[in-house]
Structure formats: C-alpha cells, structure tokens
BADOTI-261401 format. One record per residue (C-alpha): x, y, z; residue in three letters. Coordinates in steps of 0.05 Angstrom, whole numbers, plus 32768, in hexadecimal, padded with zeros to 4 digits. Last residue first. Example, Ala and Ser with C-alpha at 12.3 -4.5 7.8 and 13.67 -1.06 7.14 Angstrom:
! BADOTI-261401
81117FEB808FSER/80F67FA6809CALA/
This chain:
! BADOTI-261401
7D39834D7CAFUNK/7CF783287C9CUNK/7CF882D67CA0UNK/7CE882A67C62UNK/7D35828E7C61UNK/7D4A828B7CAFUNK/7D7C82C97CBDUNK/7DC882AE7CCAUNK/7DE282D37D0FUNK/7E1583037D0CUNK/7E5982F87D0BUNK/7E80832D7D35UNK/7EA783697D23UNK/7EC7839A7D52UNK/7EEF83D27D2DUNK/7F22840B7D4DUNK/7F2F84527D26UNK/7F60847E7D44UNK/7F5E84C57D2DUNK/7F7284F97CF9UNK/7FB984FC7D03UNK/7FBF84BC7D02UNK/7FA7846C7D1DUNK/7F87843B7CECUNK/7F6884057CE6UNK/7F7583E47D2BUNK/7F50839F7D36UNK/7F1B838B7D64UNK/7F00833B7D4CUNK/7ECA830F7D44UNK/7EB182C67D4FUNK/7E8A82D77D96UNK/7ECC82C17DC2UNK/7EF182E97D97UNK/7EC7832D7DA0UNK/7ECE831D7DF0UNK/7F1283167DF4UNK/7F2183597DC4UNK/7EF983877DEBUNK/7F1A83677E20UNK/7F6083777E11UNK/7F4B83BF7DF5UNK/7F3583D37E3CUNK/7F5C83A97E64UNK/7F9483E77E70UNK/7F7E84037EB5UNK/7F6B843F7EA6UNK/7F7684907EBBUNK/7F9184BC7E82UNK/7FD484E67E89UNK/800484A17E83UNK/7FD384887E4BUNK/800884A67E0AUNK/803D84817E28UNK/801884437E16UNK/7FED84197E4AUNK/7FE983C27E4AUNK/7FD583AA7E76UNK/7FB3836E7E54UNK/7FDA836C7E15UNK/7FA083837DD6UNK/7FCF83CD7DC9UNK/800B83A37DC6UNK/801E839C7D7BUNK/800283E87D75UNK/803B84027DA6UNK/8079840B7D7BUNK/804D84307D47UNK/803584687D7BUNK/7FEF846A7D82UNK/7FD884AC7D5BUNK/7FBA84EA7D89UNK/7F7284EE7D98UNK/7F3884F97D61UNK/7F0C84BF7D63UNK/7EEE848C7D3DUNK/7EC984407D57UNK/7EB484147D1EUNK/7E8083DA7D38UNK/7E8083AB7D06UNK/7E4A83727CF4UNK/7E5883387CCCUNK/7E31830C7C9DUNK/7E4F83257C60UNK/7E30836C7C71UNK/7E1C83907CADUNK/7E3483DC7CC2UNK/7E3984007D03UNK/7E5B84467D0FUNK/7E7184597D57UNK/7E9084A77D4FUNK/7EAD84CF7D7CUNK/7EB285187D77UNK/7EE085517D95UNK/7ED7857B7DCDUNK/7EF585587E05UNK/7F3B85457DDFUNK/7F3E85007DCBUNK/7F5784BB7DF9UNK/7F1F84B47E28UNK/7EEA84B27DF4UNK/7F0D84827DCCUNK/7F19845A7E01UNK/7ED484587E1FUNK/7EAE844D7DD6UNK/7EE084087DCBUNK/7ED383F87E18UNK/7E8E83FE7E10UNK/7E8883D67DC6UNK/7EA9839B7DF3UNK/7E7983AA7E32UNK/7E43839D7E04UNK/7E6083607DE4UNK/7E6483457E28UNK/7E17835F7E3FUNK/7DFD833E7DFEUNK/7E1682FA7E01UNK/7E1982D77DC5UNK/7DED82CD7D83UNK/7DE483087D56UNK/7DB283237D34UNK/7DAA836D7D13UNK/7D62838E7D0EUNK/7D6183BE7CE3UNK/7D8184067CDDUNK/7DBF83F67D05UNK/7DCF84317D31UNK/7DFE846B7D1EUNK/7E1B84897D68UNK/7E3484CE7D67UNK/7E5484D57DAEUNK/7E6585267DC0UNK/7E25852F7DEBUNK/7E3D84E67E03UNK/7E7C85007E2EUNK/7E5485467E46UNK/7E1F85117E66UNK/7E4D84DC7E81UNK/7E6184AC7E5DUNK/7E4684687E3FUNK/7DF884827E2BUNK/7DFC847F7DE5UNK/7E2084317DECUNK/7DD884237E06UNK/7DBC84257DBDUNK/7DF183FE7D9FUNK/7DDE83C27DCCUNK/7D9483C57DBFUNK/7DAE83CD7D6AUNK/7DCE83827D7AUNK/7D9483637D78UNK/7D9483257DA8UNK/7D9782D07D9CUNK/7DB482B37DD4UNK/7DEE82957DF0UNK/7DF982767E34UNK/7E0F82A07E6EUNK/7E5A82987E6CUNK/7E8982627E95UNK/7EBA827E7EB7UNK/7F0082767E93UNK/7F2882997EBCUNK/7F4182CD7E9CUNK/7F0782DA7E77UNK/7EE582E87EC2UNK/7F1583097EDDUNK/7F16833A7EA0UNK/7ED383447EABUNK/7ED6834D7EF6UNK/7F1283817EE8UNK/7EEE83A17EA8UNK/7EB083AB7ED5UNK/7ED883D47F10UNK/7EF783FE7EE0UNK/7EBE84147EC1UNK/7E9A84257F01UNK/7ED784497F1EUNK/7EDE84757EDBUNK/7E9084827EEFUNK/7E9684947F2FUNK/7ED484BF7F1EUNK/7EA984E07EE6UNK/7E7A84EA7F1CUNK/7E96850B7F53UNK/7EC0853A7F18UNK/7E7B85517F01UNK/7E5C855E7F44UNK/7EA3857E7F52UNK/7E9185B47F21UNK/7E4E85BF7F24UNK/7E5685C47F67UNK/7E8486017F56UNK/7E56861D7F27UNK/7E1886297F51UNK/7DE2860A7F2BUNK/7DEA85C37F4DUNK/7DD285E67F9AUNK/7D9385E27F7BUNK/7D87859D7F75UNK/7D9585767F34UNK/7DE5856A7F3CUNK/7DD685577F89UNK/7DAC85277F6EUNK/7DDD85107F3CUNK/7E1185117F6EUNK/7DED84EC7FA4UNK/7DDB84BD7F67UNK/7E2984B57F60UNK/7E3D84A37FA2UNK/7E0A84797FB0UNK/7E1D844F7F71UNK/7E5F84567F82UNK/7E51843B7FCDUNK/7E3383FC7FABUNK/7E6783F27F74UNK/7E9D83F07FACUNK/7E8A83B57FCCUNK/7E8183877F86UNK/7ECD83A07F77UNK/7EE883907FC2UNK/7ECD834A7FBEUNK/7EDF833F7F75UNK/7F2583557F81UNK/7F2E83357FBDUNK/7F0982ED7FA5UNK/7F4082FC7F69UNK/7F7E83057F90UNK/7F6182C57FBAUNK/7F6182A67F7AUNK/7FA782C17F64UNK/7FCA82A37F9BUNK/7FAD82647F99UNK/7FC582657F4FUNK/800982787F6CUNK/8009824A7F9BUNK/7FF882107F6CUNK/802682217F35UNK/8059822C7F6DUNK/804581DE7F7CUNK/804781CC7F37UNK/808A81E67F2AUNK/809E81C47F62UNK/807A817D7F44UNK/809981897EFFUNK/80E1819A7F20UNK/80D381587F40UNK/80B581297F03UNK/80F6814B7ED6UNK/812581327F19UNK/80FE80EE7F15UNK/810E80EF7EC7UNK/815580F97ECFUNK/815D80C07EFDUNK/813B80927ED3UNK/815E80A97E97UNK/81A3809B7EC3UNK/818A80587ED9UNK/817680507E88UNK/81C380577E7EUNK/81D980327EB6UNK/81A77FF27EADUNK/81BC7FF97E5CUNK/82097FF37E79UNK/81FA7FC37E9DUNK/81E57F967E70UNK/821D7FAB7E43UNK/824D7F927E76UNK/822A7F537E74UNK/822C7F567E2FUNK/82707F567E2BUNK/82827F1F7E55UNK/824F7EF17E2BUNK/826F7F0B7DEDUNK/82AA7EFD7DFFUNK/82957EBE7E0BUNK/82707EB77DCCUNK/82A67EC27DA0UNK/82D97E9D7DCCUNK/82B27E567DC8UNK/82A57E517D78UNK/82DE7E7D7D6AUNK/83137E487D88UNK/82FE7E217D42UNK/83317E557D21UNK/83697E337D32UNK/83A47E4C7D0FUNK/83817E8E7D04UNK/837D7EB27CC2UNK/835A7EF37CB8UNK/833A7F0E7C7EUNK/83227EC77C6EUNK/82DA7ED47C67UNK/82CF7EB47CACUNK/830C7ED17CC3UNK/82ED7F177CB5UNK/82A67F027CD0UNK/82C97EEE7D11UNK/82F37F2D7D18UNK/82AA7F557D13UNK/82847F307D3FUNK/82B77F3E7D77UNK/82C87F8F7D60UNK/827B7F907D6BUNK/82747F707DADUNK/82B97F987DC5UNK/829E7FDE7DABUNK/825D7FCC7DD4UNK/82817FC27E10UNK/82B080027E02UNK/8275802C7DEAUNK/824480137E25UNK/827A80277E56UNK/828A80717E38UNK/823E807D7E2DUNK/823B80B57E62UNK/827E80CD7E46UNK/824D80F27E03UNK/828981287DFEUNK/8264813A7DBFUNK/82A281337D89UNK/82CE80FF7DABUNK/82A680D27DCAUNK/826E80D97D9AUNK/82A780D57D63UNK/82BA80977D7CUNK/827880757D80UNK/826E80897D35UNK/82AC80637D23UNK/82A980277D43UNK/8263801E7D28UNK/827480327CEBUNK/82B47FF77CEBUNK/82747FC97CFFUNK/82487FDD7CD3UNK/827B7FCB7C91UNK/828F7F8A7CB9UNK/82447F7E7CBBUNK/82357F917C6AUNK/82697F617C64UNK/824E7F297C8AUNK/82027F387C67UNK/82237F377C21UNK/823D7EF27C30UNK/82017ED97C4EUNK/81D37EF17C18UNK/81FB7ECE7BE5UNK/81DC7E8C7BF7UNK/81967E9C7BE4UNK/816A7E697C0BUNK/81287E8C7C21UNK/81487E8A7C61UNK/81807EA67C47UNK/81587EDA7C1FUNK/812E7EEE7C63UNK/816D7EF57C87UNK/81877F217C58UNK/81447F547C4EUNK/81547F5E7C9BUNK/819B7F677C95UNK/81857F9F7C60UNK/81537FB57C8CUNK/81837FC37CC9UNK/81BA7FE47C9CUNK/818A80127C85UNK/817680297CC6UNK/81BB802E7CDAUNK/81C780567CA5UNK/819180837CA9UNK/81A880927CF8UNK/81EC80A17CDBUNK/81D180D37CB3UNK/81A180EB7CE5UNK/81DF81007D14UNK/81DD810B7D59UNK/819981057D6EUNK/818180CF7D44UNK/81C080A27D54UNK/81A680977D95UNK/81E380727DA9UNK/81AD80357DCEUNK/817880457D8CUNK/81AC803A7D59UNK/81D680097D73UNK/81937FDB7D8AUNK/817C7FDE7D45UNK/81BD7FC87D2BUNK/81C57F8E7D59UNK/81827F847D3CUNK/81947F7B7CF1UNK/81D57F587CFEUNK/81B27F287D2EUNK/817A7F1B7CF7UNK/81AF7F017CC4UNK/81CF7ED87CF7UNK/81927EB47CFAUNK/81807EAF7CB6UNK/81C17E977CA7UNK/81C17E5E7CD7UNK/817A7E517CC8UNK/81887E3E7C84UNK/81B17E067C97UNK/81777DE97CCDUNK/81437DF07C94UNK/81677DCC7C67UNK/817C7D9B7C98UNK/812F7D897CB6UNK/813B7D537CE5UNK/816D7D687D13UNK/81467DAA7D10UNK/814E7DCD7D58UNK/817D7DA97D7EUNK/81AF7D857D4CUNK/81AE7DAB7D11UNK/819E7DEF7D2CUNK/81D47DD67D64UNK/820D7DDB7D3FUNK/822F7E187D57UNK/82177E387D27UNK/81D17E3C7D3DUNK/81DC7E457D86UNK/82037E897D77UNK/81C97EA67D57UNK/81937E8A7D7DUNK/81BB7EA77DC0UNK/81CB7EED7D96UNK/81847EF07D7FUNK/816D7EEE7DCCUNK/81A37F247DDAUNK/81837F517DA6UNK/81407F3C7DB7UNK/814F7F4D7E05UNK/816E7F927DE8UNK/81387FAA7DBFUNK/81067F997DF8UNK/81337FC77E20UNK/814180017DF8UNK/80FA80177DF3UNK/80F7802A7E3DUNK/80B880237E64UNK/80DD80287EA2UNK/80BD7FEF7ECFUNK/80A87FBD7E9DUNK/80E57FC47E71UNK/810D7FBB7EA4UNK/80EA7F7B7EB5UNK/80FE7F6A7E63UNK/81457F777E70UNK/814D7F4D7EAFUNK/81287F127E82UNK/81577F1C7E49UNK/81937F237E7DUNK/817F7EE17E9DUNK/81737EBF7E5CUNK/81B87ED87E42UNK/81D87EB47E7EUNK/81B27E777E77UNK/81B97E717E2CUNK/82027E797E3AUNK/82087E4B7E6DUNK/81E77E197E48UNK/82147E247E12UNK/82497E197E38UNK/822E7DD97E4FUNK/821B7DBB7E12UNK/82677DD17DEEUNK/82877DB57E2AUNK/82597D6E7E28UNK/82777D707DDDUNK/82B97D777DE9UNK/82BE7D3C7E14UNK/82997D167DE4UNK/82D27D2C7DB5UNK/83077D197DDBUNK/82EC7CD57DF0UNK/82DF7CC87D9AUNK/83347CE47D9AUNK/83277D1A7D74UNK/834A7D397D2CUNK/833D7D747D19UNK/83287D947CCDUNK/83217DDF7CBDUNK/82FF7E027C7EUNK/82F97E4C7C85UNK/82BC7E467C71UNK/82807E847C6BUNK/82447E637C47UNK/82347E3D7C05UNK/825B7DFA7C11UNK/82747DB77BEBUNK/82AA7D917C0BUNK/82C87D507BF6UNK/82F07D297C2EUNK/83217CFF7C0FUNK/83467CCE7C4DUNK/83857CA87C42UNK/839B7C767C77UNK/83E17C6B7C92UNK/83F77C2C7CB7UNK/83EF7C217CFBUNK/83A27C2E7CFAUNK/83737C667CFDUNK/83277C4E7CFAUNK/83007C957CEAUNK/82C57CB87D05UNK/82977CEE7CE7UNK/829A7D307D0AUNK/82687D707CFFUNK/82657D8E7D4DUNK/821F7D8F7D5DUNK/82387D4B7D6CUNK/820F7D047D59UNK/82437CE27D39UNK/822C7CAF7D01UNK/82007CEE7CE8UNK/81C47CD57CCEUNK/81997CF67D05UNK/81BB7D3C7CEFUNK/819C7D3D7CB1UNK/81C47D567C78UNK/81CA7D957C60UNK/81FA7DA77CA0UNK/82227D7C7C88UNK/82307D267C88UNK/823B7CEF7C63UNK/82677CBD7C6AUNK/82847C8D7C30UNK/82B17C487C29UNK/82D77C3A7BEFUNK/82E77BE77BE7UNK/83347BDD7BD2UNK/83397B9F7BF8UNK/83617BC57C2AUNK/83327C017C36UNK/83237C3D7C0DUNK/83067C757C3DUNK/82E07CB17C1EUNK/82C07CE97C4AUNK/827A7D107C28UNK/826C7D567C40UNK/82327D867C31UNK/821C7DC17C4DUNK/825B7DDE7C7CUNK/822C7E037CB7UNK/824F7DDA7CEBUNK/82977E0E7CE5UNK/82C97DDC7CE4UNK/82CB7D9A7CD8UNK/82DC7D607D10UNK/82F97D1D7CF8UNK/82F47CE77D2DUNK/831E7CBA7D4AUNK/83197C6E7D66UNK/835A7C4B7D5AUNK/83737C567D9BUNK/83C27C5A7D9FUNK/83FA7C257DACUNK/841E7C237D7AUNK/84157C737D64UNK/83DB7C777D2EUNK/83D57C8B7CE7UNK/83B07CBC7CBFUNK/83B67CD37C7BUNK/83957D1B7C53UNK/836C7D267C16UNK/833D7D667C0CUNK/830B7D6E7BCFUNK/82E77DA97BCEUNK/82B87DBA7B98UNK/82A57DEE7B77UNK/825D7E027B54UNK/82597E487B77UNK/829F7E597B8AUNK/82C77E407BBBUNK/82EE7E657BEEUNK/832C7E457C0FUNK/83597E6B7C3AUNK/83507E417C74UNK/83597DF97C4EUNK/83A87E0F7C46UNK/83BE7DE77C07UNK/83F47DB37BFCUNK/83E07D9F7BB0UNK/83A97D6B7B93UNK/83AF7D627B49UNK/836D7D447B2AUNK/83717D467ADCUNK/83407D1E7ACAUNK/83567CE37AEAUNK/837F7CDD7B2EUNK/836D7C927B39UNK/83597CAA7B7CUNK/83397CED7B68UNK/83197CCF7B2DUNK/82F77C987B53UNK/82DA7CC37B7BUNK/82BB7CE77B4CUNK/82C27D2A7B2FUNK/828D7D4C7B11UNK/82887D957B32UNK/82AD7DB27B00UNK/82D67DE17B2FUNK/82EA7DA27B54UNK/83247DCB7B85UNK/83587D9B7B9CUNK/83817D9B7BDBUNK/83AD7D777C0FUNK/83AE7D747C58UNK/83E17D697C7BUNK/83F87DAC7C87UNK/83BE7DB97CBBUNK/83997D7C7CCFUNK/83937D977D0FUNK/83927D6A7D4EUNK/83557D747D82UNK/83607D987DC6UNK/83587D747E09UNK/83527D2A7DF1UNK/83697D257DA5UNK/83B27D1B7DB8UNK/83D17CEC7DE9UNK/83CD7CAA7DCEUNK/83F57CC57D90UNK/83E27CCA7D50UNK/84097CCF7D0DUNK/83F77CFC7CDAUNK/84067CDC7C98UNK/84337D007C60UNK/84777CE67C7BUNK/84577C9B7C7CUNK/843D7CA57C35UNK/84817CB97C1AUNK/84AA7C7F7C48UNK/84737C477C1BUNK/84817C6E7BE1UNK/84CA7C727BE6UNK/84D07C217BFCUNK/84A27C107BC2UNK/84DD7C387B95UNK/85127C117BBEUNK/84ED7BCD7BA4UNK/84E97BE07B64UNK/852B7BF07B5BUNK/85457BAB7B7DUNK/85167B8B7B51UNK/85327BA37B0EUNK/85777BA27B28UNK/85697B537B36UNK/85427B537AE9UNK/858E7B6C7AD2UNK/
C-alpha cells in the first residue's frame, strides 16, 4: 500500500515537473539577435483591482489570486489596478544565459520583476518610466531589465502599474541583441532629427524670403513632431531627464499633447479652412486649444488628459480626412492634390497608432510602431515639404504676376497722367491766350457800343451778340482753369478773414447789361464773416447766378437772396426756367455733366460741379430744393466765421 503511495506521488511530481516544462518558453541560441522573442501565449494574467497584493500572495496564491491565459494587448486598467503578469523561461543546452526582458511602449510608469531563486530567496528590479533612468540595471531608452535563463524553467511575476495608453507587450533579447537594437534605435533617430532639422531650417529660410505665415507654423510643427516622437521612444528618460522621472513621464504627454494642437494649426492655416468653410475653421481652432489646455493638464499631471487628448485626435483626424475630401470633391481645389494625399497619409499614420494604442486595433507586434510610425512619417513629410515649397512657389508666382499687372497698370497710369498734364499745360496755355484777345475784343465792342455808329440798330445788334459771346467765352475759360485747378489738387491761396456782402455785391454785375437789369440781388444787411478764399466762393455764387440766368426765358426774374443764422450763411439762387427732369437731379453735381434740357444753351457742364467743389472745400454745401413749375431754386451755404464776444456785428 505505502509502495502505491509512493509510486502515486512520484507520477504526480512527474506531471508537475512535464506541466511547468510545457508552460516555459524555451530558448534557442539563435533567437533574440535580429528580432526579439514574444512572450505572447505564455504569459499569464491577474488584474490586482485592490491594489494590496503582495508578493507573497501571488506565489502562495492567497487572497484569492487566480492567474488565467490572458492577451497583455487588450489590457486596460483602471485607476487603482494593478497588473500582475507571470510567465517561465528556459534555455536550449547549449544557449547563452544572458537575456533581457524588453517592455513595450517606454512610457509604462512603474514596474517591479520578481525572481525566486533556489533557496527560496525573492529577488526584485525596478524599473518605469517613473523611475530614474540612472537606476536602471540596463541602460536602453528601451525599458529592459535582464534575466539569468537556465536549463531548467524559471518563473518570472512582473507587476505593472500605468496611467497612459498600454497595450502591454513583453520581448525577450539576447543582451547582444538588444545592444544591437539599441545603436539602431540611436542612429535612426539621428537620422530623423537630422532630416527634420534640415527641413525645419529649409522652412524657416523660406520664411525669410517669402514672408509666408505657413512656414514658421510648419518648422514648429515638424520640430514638435522630432520632440514628440523622441520622447516616447525612450529618450525623455534617458536623454533629456534621466534624472528627473516625473518630469521625464509627464513630458511624454505634454509633448504629444502640443503636436496634436499644432498639427492642427498647421491643417487649418495650410487648407485655409477660413475660406471655405468657417465652421470647419472654428473647429479646428477649437480643437487646437483644447489639445493645448491637454498638454498643460499632463504636464500639470492629470492622467486622463492623455486619453481624452488621443480621442479627441482620432476624432480630428477622421475630420481631417473628411474635409480634405470634400475640397477635392466639392471646390475642385486639385492644386492641393499632393499636399492632401501626403498629409492624408501623416494623419491616417497618427491616427492607426492612437487606435492600437487604445486597443482599437490589435497587432501581433505592435513594438514595429516605434520605427514604422516615424518612418512613414519621415517619407511623408518630405513629400509634405515639398508640397508647402510648391504651394507657396505657386503664391510666389501669383504674386509676381499681381506685382506685373500692378507695374503695367502703373505705367498706363503714368502715360495717361502724362497725358493729361500736357492736356492741361494746353488747356491753360490756350485759355490764358485767349482771355487777352477777348478782352480786346470786347472793349472794341463796348466802344464801338458807345460811339455813334452804336445807335443804328443793326450794330446794336451784333455789338450785343459780340459780347455775350465774349463773355460766354470768359466764363468758360475760368471754370476750365478752376476746374483744373480742383482737379488737381493745387494748392489754394491761404485763407483769410473777408465779408462776404463784397462778394454779393459783384454778383450784380455777372452778365451783361440786359442779363443783370433782370437780377434782383438782396445783400446782407451787416457785416457777414467768413474765413476762405473770397475769389473761389465768388466764382461758386457766379456759376449758381450764371446758370440760372442761362436757363429761364429773357424776360423773367432771378433772384439771389442771402440770409445768416446758426452760424451759416446761404446764398438761395430762384429762377423761372423749365423743371430738371427727375431722372437727372442725382447727376446735376457730375463734372460734365448736361441734361437734355442744355442741348439749346451753350456750356460746358462744370458749372454746378464747381460750385459744389469749392462750397465743400470751405465747410458748406449747393443742394437742390426744389425744381417745378414755378422755378428751380439752388442753395450755397458756408460756415461763417465765429464773432469774438465784446465785438460789434
């Protein structure tokens, strides 16, 4: 019976032994070099959600403590969890002994590895991105702690405790292997930060010479990108903080939080969102400042600010997608074909990353992220680079075939203007010739007009004709040169204090002497002062007077009437003529301008226009009151001049 006994127990050591052997991964001399050895389906799993579980409890499997085949990729832990993870190595006769244990991603915040070795003694490493890198036993921006692997199988217990993105991931290296691995990592990041300094550099002499916005945006976007990337990798730990682990942990989110906020920037201003849609434009905005407000909470240390920046991302991202789409589709916008596709391929990168960081997506080996994320991206942004370069090529071009059309225009600006001066020298020229010879020709007129000969009624006759024609020349010839002059700015004689009733008296003597005999002219009482130039706001009260003689039959009356009050002095100006047409009141003030009522009546249509010029130029105004049956009434009014307290008016 105590032989069964023995025999029994012996055969169930025998199962145990065989049960621990088929759970143990067994190394070979030839693995661990190139590629490292997932732990995949040998690992096993148990989720502390206490928090209080020892050790000791997990070996002597107190309390509870069940581990179960589990999939470490799919695991999420909750605030307070813990991860414990146990799986067995064992070597090939034959094989190395030294190995290490590589985690994946770096950023995994605290992580303690169990051993208990033949005399029953429990050995501990510690390592994580929370702890400082110089007390790592393996210094790797890769997280790794080493293990002895011998012919017989060896239980590890790795506890894991994280806040950020994990899809939890252990290798196994050969310590050669993972040197190896290493130098690769150094030198492609080199590479990279090479690369990306060249195109910030590139970007930033572009910047110089175009003075385009979208450049600086673009160095700092790529320069986030190389901090970024750097950062999770490992090398926040081991490069820029190896000494400082809370700061170095927090940095990785901060980091990534400031990418997403200016790789949103540089979406919205490269797609010029503002011009297509505002609504999208607002969203990117939005989007920016709430990655912004993210990276300040990480680095402030709220966990959950990660999380809800990588979704907010993956939501961008998909809108992103989207909104370049439609601007192929909807607004033919082909000119950003290239940068669409590159930048399509940057985001649509980012993007699958984030989801298989979440656990959206499961990859076999998801550590091949860490050197084809930012590959691709590398290729991409290349692309991109040039792309920018096309698109502000194209602006460039655009805006030297603006500067020419600008330059031509300038040149027939400039020979028309020369143009118009000599015009104008001609004009003055001939105008300043003929005034002599009309003034000959009139006092030969009115001499002729006094001698005998002017009795007889036929000399009469042309005598008057001789000089209304002088006359309508002389007026003519004044509103040109005045006109000019408006025109062209020339400067004015200065102001002065005058009385206006000096003016209003020589308006009695505008026309010829049947033309004033039907002129009633009602004077200012008192003296009436007003700053400006007297000869300008003469010839303004002229034209008014000319006009409405001109346009009312011979025999009827025109009236000038002058009033002051409210510190402004008017100048109302009645005839009896026909009624402007409606349609042409808007126009009477255009330079040129004659209605079809003026086709009978000699003028040259500045008349009203500089009446107008000059009463603005002095503070005033010429309006039309009113236009009928019973006349046209015009009105100049111009300020007057304040009168000193203590002074007589």
């Amino acid at each position: 019976m105590k032989r069964n006994r023995c025999l029994v127990l012996i055969a169930g050591m025998a199962l145990w032994l065989i049960s621990l052997c088929s759970h143990a991964l067994v190394l070979r001399s030839d693995q661990g070099l190139k590629e490292p050895v997932s732990l995949l389906g040998q690992e096993e799993i148990f989720i502390d959600t206490s928090g209080n579980t020892s050790i000791e409890d997990i070996i002597s499997a107190r309390g509870g403590v069940e581990f179960i085949a589990g999939d470490t990729r799919l695991g999420r832990l909750r605030a307070g969890e813990i991860y414990w993870i146990r799986f067995s190595l064992q070597q090939e006769p034959g094989a190395l002994s030294q190995w290490a244990i590589q985690i994946f991603p770096n950023w995994v915040d605290d992580v303690e590895v169990y051993r208990r070795d033949a005399s029953g003694r429990i050995s501990v490493d510690r390592l994580g991105d929370q702890q400082p890198f110089v007390d790592r036993a393996i210094r790797s921006s890769m997280m790794a702690f080493p293990v002895v692997v011998g012919s017989s199988p060896e239980t590890y217990y790795v506890r894991v405790k994280t806040h950020g993105l994990a899809p939890l991931c252990l290798h196994v290296w050969q310590r050669a292997g993972l040197e190896r691995a290493e130098a690769s990592r150094i030198a492609f990041l080199s590479a990279f930060a090479g690369a990306i300094g060249v195109m910030v550099l590139m970007n930033l002499i572009f910047w110089v010479w175009l003075r385009n916005g979208i450049y600086p945006v673009y160095a700092l976007f790529l320069f986030s990108m190389l901090v970024a990337v750097a950062s999770m990798l490992g090398y926040a730990s081991s490069l820029m903080f190896p000494d400082a682990p809370l700061v170095a942990d927090r940095f990785v989110d901060a980091s990534s939080g400031a990418l997403m906020s200016i790789a949103a920037v540089f979406a919205w201003r490269f797609f010029d969102y503002d011009s297509y849609s505002p609504r999208a434009a607002w969203f990117m905005k939005a989007a920016a400042l709430a990655f912004a407000a993210m990276a300040v909470l990480s680095a402030g240390g709220v966990d959950a600010a990660i999380h809800a920046a990588a979704y907010l991302q993956i939501t961008v991202g998909f809108f992103n997608l989207g909104f370049v789409v439609w601007l192929m589709v909807r607004h033919r916008a082909f000119h950003y074909l290239l940068a669409a596709v590159v930048f399509t391929c940057v985001n649509l990168s980012w993007t699958f990353y984030l989801l298989v960081l979440l656990g959206f997506v499961t990859m076999k080996k998801p550590f091949i992220l860490e050197f084809w994320i930012p590959m691709l991206q590398l290729a991409n942004l290349a692309m991109l680079n040039f792309a920018v370069a096309s698109r502000s090529r194209r602006a460039e071009l655009a805006l030297r075939a603006e500067r020419k059309r600008a330059f031509d225009s300038m040149k027939v600006a400039k020979t028309a203007l020369e143009e118009r001066v000599r015009q104008r020298e001609f004009v003055a020229v001939v105008s300043h010739e003929f005034r002599t010879p009309l003034a000959v020709v009139d006092a030969v007129a009115h001499a002729l007009e006094l001698s005998p000969s002017g009795r007889d009624e036929a000399v009469k006759r042309a005598v008057g004709k001789i000089r209304k024609a002088t006359r309508r020349l002389a007026v003519l010839i004044e509103n040109i040169l005045q006109d000019d002059a408006l025109e062209t700015g020339s400067p004015r004689p200065a102001a002065r204090s005058f009385d206006l009733r000096e003016v209003i008296e020589s308006v009695r003597g505008v026309g010829l002497p049947e033309e004033n005999a039907r002129l009633g002219v009602e004077a200012p009482a008192q003296r009436t002062m007003c700053e400006g130039d007297p000869a300008r706001i003469e010839m303004a009260i002229r034209n008014l007077v000319h006009n409405a003689l001109k346009y009312s039959p011979a025999d009827s009356a025109v009236t000038v009437r002058c009033e002051s009050g409210a510190g402004l002095f008017s100048v109302t100006v009645c005839n009896q003529g026909e009624p402007i047409p409606d349609g042409e009141r808007g126009s009477l003030f255009e330079r040129y301008f004659r209605g079809v009522t003026s086709t009978q009546v000699p003028g040259s249509g500045l008349g009203l226009h500089i009446s107008r010029t000059i009463a603005r130029q002095h503070g005033g105004d010429v309006v039309l009151l009113s236009s009928d049956a019973e006349g046209t009434v015009f009105r100049l009014t111009i300020p007057l001049q304040p009168t000193p307290i203590g002074l007589p008016r």
